[in-house]
C-alpha positions as CSV (number, residue, x, y, z in Angstrom):
1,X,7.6,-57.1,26.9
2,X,4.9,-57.7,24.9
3,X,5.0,-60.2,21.7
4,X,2.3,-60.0,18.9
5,X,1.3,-62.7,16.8
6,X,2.8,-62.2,13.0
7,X,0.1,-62.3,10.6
8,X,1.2,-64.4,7.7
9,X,0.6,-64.6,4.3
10,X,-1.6,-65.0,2.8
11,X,-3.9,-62.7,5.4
12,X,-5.8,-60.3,3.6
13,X,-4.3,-57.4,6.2
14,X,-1.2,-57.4,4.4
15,X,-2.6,-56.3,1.3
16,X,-4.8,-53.3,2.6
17,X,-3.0,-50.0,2.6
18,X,-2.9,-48.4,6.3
19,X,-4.3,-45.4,7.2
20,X,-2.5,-42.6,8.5
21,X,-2.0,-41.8,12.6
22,X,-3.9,-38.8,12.9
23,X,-3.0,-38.4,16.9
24,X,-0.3,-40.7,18.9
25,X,-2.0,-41.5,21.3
26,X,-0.8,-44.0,24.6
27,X,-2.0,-46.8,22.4
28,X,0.3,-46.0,19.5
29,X,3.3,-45.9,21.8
30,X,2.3,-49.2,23.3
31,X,1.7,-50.3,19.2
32,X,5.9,-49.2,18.5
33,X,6.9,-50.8,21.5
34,X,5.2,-54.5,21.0
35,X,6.2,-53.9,17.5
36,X,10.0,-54.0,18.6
37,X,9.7,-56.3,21.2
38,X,8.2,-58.7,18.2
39,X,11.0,-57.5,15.7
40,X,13.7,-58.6,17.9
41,X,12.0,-61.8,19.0
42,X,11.8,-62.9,15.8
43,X,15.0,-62.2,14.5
44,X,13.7,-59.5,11.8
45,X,15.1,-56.3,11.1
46,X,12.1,-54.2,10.1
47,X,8.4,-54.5,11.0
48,X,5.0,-52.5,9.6
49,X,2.0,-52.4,11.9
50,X,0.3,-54.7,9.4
51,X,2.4,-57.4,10.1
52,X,1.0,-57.2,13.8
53,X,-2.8,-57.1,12.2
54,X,-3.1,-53.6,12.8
55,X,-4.1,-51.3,9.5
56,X,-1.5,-48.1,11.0
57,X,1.0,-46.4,9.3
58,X,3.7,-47.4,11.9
59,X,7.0,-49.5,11.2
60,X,9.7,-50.4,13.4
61,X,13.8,-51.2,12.1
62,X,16.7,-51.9,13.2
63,X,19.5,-53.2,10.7
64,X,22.0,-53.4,13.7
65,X,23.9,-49.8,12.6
66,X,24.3,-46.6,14.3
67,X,21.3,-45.3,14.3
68,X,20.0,-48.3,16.4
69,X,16.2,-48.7,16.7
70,X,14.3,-46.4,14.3
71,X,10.3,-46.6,15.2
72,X,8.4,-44.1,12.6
73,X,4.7,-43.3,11.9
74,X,3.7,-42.5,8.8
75,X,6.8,-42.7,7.4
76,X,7.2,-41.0,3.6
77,X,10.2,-41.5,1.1
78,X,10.9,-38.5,0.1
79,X,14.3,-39.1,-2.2
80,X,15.9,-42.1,-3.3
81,X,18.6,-42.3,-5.9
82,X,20.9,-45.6,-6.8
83,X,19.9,-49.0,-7.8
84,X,20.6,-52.6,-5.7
85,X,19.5,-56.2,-6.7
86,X,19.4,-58.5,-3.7
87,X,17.7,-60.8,-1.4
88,X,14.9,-60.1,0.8
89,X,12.7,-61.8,3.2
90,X,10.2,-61.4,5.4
91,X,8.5,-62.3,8.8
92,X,5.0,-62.7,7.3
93,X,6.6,-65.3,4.6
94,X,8.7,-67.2,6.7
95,X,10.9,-69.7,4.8
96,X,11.2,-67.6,1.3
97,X,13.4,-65.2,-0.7
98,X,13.1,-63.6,-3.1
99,X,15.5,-61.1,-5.2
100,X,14.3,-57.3,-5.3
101,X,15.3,-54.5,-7.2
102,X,15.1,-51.3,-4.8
103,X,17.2,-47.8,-4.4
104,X,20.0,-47.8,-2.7
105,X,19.6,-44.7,-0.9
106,X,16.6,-43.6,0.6
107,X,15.4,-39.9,2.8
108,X,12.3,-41.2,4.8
109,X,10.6,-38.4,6.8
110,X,7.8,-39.2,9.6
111,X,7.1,-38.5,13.0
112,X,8.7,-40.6,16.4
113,X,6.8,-41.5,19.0
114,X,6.1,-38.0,20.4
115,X,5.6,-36.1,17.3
116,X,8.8,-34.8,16.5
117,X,9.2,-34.8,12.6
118,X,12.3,-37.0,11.9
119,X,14.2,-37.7,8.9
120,X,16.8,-40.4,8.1
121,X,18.5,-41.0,5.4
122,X,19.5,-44.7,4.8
123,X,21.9,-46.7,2.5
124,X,22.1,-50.4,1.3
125,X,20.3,-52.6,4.4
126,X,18.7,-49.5,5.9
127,X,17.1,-48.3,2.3
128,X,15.8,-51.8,1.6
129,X,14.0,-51.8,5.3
130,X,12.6,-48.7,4.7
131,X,11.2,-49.2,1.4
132,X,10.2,-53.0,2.3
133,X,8.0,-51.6,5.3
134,X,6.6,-48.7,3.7
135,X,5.6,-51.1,0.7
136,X,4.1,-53.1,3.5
137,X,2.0,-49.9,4.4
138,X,0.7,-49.6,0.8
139,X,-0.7,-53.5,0.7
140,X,2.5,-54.5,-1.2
141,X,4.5,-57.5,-0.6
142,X,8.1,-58.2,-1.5
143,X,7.0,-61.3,-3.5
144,X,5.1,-58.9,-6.0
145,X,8.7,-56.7,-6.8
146,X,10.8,-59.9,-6.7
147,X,12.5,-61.0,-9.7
148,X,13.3,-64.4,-8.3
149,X,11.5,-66.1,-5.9
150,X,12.6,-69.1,-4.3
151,X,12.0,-71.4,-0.9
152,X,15.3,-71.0,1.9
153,X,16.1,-74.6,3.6
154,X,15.9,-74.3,7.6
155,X,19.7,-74.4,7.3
156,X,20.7,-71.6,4.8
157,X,17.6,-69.1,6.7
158,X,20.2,-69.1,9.6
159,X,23.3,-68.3,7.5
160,X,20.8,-65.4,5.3
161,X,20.4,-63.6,9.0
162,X,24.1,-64.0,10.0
163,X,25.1,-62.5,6.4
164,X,22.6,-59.8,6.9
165,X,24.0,-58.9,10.4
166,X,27.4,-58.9,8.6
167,X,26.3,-56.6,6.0
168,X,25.2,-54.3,8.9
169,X,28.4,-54.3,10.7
170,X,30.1,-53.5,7.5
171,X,28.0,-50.5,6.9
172,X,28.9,-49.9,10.7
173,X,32.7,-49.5,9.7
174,X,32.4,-47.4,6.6
């Protein structure tokens, strides 16, 4: 298990657009790997390569549904349709929220980690991971969609993750 080190904001690597993986290579695997490893020891649900300092178009998610842990490279959306207002947060601006406007159904197609195209189509949580790490992949942060922005005491950050594990277990059920 291997943990990176979260770049935070304001590091000018989060607001560089990645380039795309032209070969996945042993180092790329190792890349989605440390990537989870860091997602999950950080209590995130979603990660983008440029989080970890590294200018690849590679994100890792899990929203704690079905479809488990999702690692794509260069991950496209290719439909989205629906509208949700919510919070979102993220692990390069620890301590924030702010409220976003995204779709609530996304198609994302990309490639796994041995170069199988995959595509996954994602409601609610899932859509707002997706599109939060792809924007991450384009240079764009949360804070520049968010209609609201506000700072999350120590105490309510812990009760935002619990609701947002809820919110996955729901969409477990339906």
């Amino acid at each position: 298990m291997a943990i990176r080190e979260i770049v935070l904001e304001p590091n000018e690597v989060l607001h560089q657009v990645a380039e795309e993986v032209k070969e996945i290579t042993p180092a790329i695997r190792k890349l989605l790997t440390d990537m989870a490893d860091t997602m999950y020891d950080a209590d995130g649900v979603g990660l983008a390569a440029p989080q970890v300092g590294i200018l690849k178009r590679v994100i890792v998610i899990d929203v704690g549904d079905d479809n488990g842990l999702i690692e794509m490279i260069n991950p496209e959306i290719i439909a989205s349709e629906g509208e949700q207002f919510g919070p979102e947060g993220c692990l390069s601006i620890p301590g924030y929220r702010g409220d976003v406007r995204r779709a609530n159904q996304v198609t994302v197609k990309g490639l796994n980690r041995k170069g199988k195209e995959i595509t996954i189509t994602g409601t609610e949580l899932l859509a707002r991971a997706f599109q939060h790490e792809i924007d991450h992949l384009n240079g764009i942060l949360y804070t520049e969609l968010a209609e609201n922005y506000y700072e999350i005491p120590p105490e309510e950050e812990e009760q935002f993750e619990q609701e947002q594990e809820q919110q996955a277990t729901n969409e477990k059920k339906e």
